[in-house]
C-alpha positions in Angstrom: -3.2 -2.3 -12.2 -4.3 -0.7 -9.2 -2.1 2.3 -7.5 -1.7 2.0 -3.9 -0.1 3.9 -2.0 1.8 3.8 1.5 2.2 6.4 4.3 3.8 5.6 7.4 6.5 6.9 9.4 7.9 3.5 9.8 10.9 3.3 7.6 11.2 -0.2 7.9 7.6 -0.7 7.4 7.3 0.8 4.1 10.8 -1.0 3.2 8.9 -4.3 3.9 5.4 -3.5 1.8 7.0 -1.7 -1.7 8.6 -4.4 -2.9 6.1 -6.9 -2.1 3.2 -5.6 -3.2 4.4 -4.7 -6.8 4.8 -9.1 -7.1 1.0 -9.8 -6.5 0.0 -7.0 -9.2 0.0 -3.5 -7.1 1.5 -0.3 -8.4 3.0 1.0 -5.3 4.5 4.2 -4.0 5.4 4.9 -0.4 6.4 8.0 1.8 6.3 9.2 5.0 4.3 12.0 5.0 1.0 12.6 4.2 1.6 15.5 1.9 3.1 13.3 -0.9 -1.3 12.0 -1.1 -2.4 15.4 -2.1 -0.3 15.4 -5.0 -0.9 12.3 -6.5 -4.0 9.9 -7.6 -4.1 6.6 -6.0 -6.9 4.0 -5.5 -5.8 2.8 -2.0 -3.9 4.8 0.5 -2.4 2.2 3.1 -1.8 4.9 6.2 -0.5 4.1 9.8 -0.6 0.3 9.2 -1.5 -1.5 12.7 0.8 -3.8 13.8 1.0 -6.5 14.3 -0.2 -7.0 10.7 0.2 -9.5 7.4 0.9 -9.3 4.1 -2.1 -11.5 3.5 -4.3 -8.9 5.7 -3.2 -6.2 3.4 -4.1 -7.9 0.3 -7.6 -9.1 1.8 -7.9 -6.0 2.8 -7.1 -4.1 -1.2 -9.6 -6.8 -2.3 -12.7 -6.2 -0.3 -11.9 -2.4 -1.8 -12.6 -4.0 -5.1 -9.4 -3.5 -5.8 -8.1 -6.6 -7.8 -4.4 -7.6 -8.5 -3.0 -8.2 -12.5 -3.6 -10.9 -14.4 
């Protein structure tokens, strides 16, 4: 499973993305500051998302990475 992980500011943002992201196959952890990355190992770091954005942008997005979602 591939560990993604979100920093933004935006609370409401972030509220949004961890829950939905753990349904299509994403381990996901989410913060608002940056120094929460240099502690931890992810494959994706999802940082000051443009809006306006999609859920389906995201997830294109994770799979051009090469990052693929669980079986």
């Amino acid at each position: 499973m591939a560990k993604v992980l979100i920093v933004d500011d935006d609370v409401v943002l972030r509220d949004f993305l961890k829950p939905s992201l753990p349904r299509d196959g994403y381990d996901v952890c989410a913060t608002g500051t940056r120094s929460h990355y240099r502690r931890a190992s992810h494959d994706a770091v999802l940082a000051d998302i443009e809006r306006p954005f999609t859920l389906e942008k995201l997830q294109r997005r994770l799979k051009m990475m090469g990052l693929t979602q669980a079986a």
